[in-house]
C-alpha positions in Angstrom: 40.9 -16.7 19.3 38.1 -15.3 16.9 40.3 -12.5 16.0 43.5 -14.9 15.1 41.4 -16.9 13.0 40.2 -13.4 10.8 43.9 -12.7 10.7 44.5 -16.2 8.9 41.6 -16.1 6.6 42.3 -12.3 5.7 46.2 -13.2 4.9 45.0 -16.3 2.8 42.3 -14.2 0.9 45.0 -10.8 0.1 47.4 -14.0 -1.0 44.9 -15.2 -3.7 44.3 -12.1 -4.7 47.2 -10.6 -5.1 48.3 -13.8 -6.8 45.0 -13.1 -9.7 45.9 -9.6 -9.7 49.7 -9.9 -10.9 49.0 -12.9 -13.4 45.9 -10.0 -14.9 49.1 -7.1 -14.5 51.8 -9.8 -15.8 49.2 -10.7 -19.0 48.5 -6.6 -19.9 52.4 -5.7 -19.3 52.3 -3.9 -16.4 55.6 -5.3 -14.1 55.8 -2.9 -12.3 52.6 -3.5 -10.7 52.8 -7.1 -11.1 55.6 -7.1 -8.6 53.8 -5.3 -6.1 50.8 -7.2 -6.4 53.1 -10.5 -5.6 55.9 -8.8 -3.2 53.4 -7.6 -0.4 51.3 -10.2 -0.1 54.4 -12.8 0.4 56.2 -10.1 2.4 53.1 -10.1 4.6 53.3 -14.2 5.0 56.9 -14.1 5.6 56.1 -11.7 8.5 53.1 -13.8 9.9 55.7 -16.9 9.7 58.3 -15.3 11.1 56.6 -14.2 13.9 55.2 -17.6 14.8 58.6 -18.9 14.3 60.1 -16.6 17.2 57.3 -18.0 19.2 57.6 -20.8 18.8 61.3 -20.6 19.7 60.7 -18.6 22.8 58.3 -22.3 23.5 61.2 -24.2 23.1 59.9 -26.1 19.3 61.3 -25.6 16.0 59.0 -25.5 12.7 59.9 -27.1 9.3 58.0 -22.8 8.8 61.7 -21.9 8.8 62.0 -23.6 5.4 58.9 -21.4 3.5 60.5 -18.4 5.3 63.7 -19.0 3.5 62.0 -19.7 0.2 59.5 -16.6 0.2 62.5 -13.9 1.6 65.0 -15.0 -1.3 62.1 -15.4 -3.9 61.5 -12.0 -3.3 65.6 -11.5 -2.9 66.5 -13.3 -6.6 63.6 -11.1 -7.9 61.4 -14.7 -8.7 58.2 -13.1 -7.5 56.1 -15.4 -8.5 57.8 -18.3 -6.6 57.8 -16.4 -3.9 53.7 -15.8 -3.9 52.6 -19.5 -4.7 54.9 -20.7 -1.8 53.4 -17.7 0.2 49.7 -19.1 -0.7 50.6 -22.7 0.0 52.0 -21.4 3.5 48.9 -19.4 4.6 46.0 -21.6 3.3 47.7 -24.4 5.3 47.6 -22.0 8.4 43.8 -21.2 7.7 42.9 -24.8 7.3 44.5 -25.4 11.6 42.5 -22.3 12.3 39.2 -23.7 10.7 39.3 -27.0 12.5 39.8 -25.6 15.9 37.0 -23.4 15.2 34.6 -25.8 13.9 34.6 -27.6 17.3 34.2 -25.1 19.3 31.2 -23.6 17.1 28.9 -27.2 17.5 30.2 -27.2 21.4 29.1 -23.7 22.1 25.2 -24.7 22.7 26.4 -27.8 25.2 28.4 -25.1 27.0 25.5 -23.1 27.6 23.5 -25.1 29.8 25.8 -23.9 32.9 23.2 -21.5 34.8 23.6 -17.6 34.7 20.9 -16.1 36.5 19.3 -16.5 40.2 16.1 -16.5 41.0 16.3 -13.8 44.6 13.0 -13.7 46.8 13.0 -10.9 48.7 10.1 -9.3 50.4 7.5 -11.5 48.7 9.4 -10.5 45.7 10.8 -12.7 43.2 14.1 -11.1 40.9 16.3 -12.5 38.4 19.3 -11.2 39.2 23.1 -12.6 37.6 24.8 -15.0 39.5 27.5 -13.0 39.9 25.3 -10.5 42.0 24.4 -13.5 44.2 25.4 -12.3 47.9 25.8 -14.2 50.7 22.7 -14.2 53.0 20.4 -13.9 49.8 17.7 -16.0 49.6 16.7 -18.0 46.2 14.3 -19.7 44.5 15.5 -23.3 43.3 13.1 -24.1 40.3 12.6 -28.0 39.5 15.4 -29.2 36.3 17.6 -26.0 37.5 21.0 -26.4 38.8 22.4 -24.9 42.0 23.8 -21.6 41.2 26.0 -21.1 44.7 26.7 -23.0 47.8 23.8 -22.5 50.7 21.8 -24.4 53.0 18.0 -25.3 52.6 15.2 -22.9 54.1 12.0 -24.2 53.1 12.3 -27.5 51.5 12.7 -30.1 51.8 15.2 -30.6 48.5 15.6 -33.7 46.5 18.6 -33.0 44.5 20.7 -35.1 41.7 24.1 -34.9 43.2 26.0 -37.3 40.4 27.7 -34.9 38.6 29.6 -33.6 41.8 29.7 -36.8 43.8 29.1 -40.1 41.2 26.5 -41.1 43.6 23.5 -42.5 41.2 20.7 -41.6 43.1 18.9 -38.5 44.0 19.5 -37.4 47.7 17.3 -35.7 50.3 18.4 -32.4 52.1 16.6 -31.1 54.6 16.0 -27.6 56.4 19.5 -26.4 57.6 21.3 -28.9 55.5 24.1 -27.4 53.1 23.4 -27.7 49.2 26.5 -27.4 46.6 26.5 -25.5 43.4 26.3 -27.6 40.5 23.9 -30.3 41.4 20.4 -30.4 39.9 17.0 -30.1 41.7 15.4 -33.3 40.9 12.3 -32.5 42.8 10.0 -29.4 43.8 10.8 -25.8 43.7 12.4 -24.9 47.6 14.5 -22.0 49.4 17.8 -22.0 49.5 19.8 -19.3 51.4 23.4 -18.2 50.1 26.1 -19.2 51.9 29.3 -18.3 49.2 29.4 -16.2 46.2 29.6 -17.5 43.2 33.3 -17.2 42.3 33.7 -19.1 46.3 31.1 -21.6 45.1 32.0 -25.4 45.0 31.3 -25.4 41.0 33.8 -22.8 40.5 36.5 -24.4 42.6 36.2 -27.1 40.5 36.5 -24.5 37.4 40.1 -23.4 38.7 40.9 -27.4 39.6 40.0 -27.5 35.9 42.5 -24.4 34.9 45.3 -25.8 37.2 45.2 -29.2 35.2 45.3 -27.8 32.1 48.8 -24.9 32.9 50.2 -28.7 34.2 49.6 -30.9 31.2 52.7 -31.0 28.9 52.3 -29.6 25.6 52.0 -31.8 22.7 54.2 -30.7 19.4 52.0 -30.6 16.5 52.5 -33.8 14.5 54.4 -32.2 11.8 56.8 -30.8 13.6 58.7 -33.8 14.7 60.2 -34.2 11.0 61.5 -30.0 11.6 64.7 -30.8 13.0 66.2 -33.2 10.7 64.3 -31.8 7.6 65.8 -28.5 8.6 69.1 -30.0 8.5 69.0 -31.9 5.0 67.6 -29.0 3.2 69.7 -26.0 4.6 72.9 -28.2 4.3 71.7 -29.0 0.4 71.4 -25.3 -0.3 74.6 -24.4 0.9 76.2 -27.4 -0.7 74.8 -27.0 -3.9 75.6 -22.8 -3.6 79.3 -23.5 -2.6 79.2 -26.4 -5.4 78.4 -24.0 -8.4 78.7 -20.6 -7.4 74.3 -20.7 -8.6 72.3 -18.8 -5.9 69.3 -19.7 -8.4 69.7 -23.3 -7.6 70.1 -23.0 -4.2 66.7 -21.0 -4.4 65.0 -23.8 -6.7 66.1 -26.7 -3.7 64.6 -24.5 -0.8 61.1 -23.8 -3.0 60.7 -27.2 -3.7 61.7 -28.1 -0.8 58.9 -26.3 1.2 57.0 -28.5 3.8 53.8 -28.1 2.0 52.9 -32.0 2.4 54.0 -31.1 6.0 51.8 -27.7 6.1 49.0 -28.7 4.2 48.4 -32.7 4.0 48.5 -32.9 7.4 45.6 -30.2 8.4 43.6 -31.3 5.8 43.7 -35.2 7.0 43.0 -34.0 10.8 40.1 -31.8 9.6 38.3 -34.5 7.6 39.0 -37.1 11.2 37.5 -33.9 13.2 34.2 -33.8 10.4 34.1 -37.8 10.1 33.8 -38.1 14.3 31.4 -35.1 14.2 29.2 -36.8 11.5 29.3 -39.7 14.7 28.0 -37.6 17.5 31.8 -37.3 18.6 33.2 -33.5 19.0 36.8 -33.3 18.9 38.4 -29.7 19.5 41.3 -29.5 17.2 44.2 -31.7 15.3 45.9 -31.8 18.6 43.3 -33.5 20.4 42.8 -36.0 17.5 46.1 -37.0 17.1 46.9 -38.1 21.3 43.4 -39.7 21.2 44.5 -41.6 18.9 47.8 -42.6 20.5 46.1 -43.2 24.1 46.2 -46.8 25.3 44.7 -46.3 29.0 41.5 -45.8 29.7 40.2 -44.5 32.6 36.6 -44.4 33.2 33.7 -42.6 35.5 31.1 -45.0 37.1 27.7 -43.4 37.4 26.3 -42.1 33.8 29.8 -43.2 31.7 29.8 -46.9 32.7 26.3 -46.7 34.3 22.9 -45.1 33.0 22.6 -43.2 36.0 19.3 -44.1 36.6 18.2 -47.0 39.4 16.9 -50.1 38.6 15.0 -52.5 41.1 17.8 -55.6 41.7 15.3 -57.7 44.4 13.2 -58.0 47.7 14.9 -58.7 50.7 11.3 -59.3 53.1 11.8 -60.2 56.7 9.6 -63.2 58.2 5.7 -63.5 57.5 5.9 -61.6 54.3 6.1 -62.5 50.8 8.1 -61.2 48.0 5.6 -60.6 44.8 3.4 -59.3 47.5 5.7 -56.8 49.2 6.6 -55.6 45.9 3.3 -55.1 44.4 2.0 -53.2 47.3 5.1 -50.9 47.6 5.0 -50.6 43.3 1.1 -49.7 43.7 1.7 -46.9 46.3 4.4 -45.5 44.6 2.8 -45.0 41.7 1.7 -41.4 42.6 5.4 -39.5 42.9 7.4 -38.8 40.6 10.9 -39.4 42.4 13.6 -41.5 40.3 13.5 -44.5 43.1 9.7 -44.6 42.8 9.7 -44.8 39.2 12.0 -47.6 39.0 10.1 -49.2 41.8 7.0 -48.8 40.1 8.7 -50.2 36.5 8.9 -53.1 38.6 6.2 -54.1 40.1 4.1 -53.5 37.2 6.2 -56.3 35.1 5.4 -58.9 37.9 2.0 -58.2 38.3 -1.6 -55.4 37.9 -1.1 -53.0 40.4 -3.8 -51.3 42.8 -4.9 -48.1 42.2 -3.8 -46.9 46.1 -6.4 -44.0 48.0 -5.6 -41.4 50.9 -2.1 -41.0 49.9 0.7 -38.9 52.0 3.6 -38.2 50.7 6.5 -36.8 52.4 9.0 -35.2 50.3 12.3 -36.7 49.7 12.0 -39.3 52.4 8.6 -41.4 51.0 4.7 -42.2 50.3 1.9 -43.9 52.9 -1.5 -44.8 51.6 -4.1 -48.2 51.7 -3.8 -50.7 49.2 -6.6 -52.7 49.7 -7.5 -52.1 52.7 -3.8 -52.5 54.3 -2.0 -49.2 55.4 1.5 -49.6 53.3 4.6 -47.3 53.6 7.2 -46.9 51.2 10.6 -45.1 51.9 13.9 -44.4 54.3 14.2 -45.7 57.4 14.0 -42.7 58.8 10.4 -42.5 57.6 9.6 -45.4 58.9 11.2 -44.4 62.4 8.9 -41.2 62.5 5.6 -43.1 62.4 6.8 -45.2 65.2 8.1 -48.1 63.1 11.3 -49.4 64.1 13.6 -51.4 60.9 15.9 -54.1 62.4 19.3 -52.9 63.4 20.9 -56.6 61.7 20.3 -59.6 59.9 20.1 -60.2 55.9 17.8 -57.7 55.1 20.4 -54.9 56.8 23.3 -56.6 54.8 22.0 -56.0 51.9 20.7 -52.9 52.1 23.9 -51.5 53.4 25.3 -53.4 50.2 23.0 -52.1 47.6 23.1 -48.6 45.7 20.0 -47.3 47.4 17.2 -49.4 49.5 13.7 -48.5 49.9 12.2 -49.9 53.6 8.5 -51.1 53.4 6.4 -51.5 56.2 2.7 -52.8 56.0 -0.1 -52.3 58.7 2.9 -50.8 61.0 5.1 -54.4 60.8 8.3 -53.8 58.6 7.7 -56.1 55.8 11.0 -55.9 53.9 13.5 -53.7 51.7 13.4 -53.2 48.2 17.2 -53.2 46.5 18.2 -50.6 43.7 21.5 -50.3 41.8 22.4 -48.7 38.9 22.2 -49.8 35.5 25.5 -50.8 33.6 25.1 -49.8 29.9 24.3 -52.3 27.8 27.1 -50.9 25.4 29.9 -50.7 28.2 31.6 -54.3 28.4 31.3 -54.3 24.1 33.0 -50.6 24.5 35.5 -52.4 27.3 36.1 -55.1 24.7 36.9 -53.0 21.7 39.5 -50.7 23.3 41.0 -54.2 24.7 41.5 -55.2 21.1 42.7 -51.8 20.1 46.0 -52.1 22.1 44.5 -50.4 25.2 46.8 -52.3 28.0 45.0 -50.6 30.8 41.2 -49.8 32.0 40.5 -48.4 35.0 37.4 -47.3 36.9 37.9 -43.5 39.2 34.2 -42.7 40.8 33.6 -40.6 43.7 30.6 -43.8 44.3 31.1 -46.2 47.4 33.6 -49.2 46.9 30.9 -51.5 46.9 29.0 -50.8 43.7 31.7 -50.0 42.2 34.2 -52.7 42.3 31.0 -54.8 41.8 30.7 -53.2 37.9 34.9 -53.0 37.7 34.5 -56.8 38.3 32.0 -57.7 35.7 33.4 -55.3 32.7 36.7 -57.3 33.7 38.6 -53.6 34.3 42.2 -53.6 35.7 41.6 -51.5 38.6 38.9 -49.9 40.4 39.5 -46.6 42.9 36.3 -45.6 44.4 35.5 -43.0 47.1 37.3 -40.2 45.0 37.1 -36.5 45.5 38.2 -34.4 42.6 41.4 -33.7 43.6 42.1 -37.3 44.6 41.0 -38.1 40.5 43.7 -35.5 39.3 46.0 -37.5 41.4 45.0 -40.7 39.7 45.3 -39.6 36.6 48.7 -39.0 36.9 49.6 -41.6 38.5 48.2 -43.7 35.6 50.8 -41.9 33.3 53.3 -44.5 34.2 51.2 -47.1 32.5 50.9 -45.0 29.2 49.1 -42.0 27.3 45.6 -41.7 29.1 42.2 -41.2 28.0 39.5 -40.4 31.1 36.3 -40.5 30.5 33.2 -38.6 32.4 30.0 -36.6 32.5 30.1 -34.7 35.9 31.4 -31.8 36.9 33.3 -33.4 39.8 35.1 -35.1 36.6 35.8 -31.5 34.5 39.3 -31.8 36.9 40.4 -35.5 35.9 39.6 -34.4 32.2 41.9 -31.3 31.8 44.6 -33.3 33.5 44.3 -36.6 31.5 46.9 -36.1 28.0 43.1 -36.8 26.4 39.9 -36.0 28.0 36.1 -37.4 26.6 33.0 -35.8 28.3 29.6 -38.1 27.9 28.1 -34.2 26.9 24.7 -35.3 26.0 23.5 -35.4 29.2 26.9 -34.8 31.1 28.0 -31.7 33.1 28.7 -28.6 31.0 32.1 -28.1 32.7 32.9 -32.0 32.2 32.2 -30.4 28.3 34.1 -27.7 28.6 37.3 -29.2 29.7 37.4 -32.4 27.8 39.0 -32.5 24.6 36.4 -35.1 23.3 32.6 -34.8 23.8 30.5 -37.8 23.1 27.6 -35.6 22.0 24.8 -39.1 21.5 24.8 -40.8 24.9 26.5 -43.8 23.8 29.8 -44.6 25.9 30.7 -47.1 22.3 30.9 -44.1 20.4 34.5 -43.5 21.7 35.6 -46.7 20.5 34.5 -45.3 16.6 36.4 -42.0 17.6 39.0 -43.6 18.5 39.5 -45.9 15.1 38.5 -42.4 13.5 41.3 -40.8 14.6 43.8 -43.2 13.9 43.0 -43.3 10.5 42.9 -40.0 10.0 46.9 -39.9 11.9 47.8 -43.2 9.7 46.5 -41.2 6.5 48.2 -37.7 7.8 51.6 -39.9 8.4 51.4 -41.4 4.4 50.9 -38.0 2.9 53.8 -36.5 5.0 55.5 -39.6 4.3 54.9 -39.6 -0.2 55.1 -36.2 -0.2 58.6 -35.8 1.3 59.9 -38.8 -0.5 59.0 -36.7 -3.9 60.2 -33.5 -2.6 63.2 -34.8 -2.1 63.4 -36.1 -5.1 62.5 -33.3 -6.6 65.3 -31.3 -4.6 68.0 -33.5 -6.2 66.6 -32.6 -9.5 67.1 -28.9 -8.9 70.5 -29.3 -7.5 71.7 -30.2 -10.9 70.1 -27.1 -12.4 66.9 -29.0 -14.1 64.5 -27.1 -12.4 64.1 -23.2 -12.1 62.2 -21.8 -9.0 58.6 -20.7 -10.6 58.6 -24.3 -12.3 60.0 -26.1 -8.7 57.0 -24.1 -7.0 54.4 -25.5 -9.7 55.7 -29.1 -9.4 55.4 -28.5 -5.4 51.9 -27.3 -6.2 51.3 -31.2 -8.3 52.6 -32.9 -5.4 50.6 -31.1 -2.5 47.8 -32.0 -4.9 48.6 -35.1 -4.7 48.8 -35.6 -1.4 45.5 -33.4 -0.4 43.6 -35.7 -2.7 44.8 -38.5 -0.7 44.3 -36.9 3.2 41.1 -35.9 1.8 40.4 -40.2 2.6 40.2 -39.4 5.7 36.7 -38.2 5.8 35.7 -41.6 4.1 35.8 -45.2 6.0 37.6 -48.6 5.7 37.1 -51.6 7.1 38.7 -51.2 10.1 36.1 -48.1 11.0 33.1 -50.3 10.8 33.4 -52.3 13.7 34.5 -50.9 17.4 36.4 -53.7 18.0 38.3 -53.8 15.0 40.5 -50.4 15.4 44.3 -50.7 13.8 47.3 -49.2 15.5 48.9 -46.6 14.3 53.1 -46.8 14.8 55.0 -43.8 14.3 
């Protein structure tokens, strides 16, 4: 890819030159020279174009290209050699502008990218190695330091772990895994350091079976023509049928050659580039990453939306929703005893816990404080023994939760539920969900009033929570309880409605992305694979800031489609003008030089805003 885009930049700089170089020759008399210095630079374009041109036949597309391939060979042919160079320089700086906007998006994605871990720490023998993760064998035992990720599947040997499974499961929560239990690759440790021991290299790992998920998408998604392309067949047509009219007409191969110069898709080659570049810069200056023209152009022709739950339409972080307490016990009290306790860990539910409790009231400073990793805290709050955690906890000491009634309901209902017992008697559960954006239904409502007939919610989360947040944003549809593969097959089902757009941060998303015809990662705190195979990456972590790409992009297509659009119109125009011998090549090529001027200045636009940019909800449609 790097190479490629040398290749482009090195044509485009010997064109330039050799275009100085024969007007210096031309000037001091020296034709023979000058000829050269014009000839093998466009000779070398009309190669590069004819190349693509059999490549993209052997694809199955066909390029308005053909048309500069025509005009540079018979320049050269008619001996109008410095026709032939200034179409040869239009040509290749339009083919180093598609290389530079690829490139710029994949240069600002490059640090998200490399967050995905490459090294291991082994323990062997007392002994602790970094070693690559490729050298990972099975049987090998690790280290798991807090904040790292999972390199390779294994199971726990000291622990316990408390691991952040959302990016592989859409569960909000952090999970407990004990000794024996299996841990996948990919989620993070959200806890203390523990053991883990190999149980799958990593190329057999769950992460990177979710890579080649990824891969498999992407070979399967039709290609999208580039957007100038679409006028090739019938422009073709019009200007090959002109020259030979015109040629059998008078007999003049000179105006044949004068209708193919000016005819030259520049506003096609160039306008168009240069309008998807400055939508690729605008979106960047946003927080939005967009990796190329193609990506730009079907985001902004997508009209279904299909979203992850936990950290897309959810913070991914728990929040306290109430206190379910059984007879004898009171709320406020129940709450500020289990809020005091947990002040002292550090784990996401006690946090939010805490955040609670100290809102309602002062809390107790608690003494003689156990905690049990992963599973909850037991200390005295004034005076009065108080436990905080699973029902399992609870269970060990002796303390036996109700197997029914209100307070079971609703724990079984809620996203995660924290059992408190005080002085041995259970005194209640303590309810946590996760937080809905605060930007997600305005985000809902602007891609509503952008044409968006369909919005869907695809988490691997239980149905519960889910259909719960689906219900409140007002979504079409909720599917919940997804694996990976079960999102790819959603996603195509949800072709039938229209172009979609999916829209995650985990890795078990990275498969749904690639297969979507647009995919937007959430990369600021999102999966690196979710990153890597989106087409979009919401680099602040704002789920609204799609709804700005998205007007973005449409302006940016609506601007590209006037310049194709004005700059045709005058082409052909200026085509007829030639056909009745008014216009010689070298002065067709320098009135094709005015109007790609012209229409430049006015994709340039593109990087500015209107109106319809400046609110989310106010995004124009874009027919074409």
């Amino acid at each position: 890819m790097l190479a490629h885009a040398r290749l482009r930049a090195a044509v485009l700089g010997l064109v330039v030159v050799g275009l100085a170089v024969g007007l210096v020759a031309d000037a001091l008399g020296y034709r023979q020279f000058t000829i050269v210095a014009w000839d093998g630079p466009a000779a070398i374009v009309a190669l590069v174009v004819a190349i693509d041109f059999i490549a993209g036949l052997w694809r199955g597309t066909l390029g308005v290209d053909l048309i500069a391939l025509l005009a540079i060979a018979a320049s050269i042919a008619l001996g109008q050699h410095l026709a032939g160079v200034i179409v040869a320089a239009m040509v290749a700086s339009g083919a180093a502008l598609e290389e530079y906007a690829g490139a710029r998006a994949r240069r600002e994605l490059a640090a998200l990218v490399s967050r995905t871990p490459v090294i291991a720490h082994r323990t062997r023998d007392g002994v602790i190695v970094d070693i690559a993760i490729a050298a990972v064998a099975i049987g090998d035992e690790l280290i798991i330091k807090p904040g790292e990720v999972v390199p390779v599947d294994g199971a726990v040997v000291q622990g316990p772990a408390i691991l952040d499974e959302s990016a592989l499961t859409g569960e909000p929560l952090p999970v407990t895994r004990a000794v024996d239990q299996t841990v996948r690759s990919g989620v993070l440790n959200a806890g203390g350091p523990f053991v883990l021991r190999g149980t799958a290299t990593a190329a057999h790992s769950t992460f990177e079976a979710i890579v080649r998920l990824v891969r498999s998408a992407e070979r399967e998604r039709p290609p999208m023509a580039r957007l100038a392309d679409r006028w090739a067949v019938a422009f073709l047509a019009v200007t090959l049928a002109s020259c030979g009219a015109v040629w059998l007409w008078t007999g003049e191969a000179m105006r044949a050659l004068a209708i193919l110069v000016v005819a030259t898709p520049c506003p096609l080659i160039l306008a168009t580039p240069v309008a998807l570049i400055c939508g690729i810069s605008r979106a960047a200056g946003r927080g939005v990453i967009i990796k190329g023209g193609g990506a730009l152009e079907r985001l902004s022709r997508a009209n279904v939306a299909l979203f992850d739950k936990t950290g897309t339409l959810t913070t991914g972080l728990p929040r306290m929703t109430g206190v379910e307490v059984l007879e004898g016990f009171a709320a406020a009290a129940v709450l500020h005893d289990a809020a005091s306790l947990e002040q002292l860990s550090q784990h996401a539910v006690a946090v939010a816990i805490t955040a609670a409790g100290a809102a309602a009231s002062a809390l107790t400073i608690p003494i003689d404080v156990a905690e049990t990793p992963g599973s909850g805290l037991a200390g005295l709050i004034g005076g009065r023994r108080v436990m905080v955690g699973g029902a399992g906890l609870l269970r060990a000491n002796g303390i036996m939760p109700p197997d029914e009634g209100s307070a079971v309901a609703q724990a079984q209902a809620a996203a995660a539920a924290a059992w408190v017992a005080i002085d041995d008697r259970v005194a209640g559960v303590i309810l946590l969900t996760d937080t809905e954006r605060p930007e997600a239904m305005t985000t809902v409502q602007a891609l509503r009033a952008a044409g968006f007939t369909r919005l869907v919610m695809l988490t691997g989360d239980r149905a519960g929570p889910a259909e719960r947040i689906g219900d409140h944003l007002g979504l079409d549809a909720v599917f919940a309880a997804l694996s990976p593969a079960d999102k790819i097959a959603r996603v195509r089902a949800e072709r039938a409605y229209g172009m979609t757009m999916m829209i995650g941060d985990g890795i078990n998303d990275a498969p749904a992305l690639a297969a979507a015809d647009i995919g937007v990662a959430m990369g600021a705190r999102g999966a690196a694979a979710a990153a890597e195979a989106a087409d979009v990456v919401l680099m602040v972590d704002r789920i609204d800031r799609i709804a700005e790409a998205i007007a973005i992009a449409r302006r940016a297509r609506r601007i590209a489609l006037q310049s194709i659009t004005v700059g045709m119109g005058l082409s052909f125009i200026a085509m007829a003008v030639a056909a009745f011998g008014y216009l010689p090549p070298v002065l067709g090529a320098l009135l094709q030089e005015v109007i790609d001027i012209m229409v430049i200045l006015n994709a340039l636009r593109a990087l500015g805003g209107d109106r319809a940019d400046a609110a989310p909800g106010s995004m124009p449609g874009v027919r074409a």
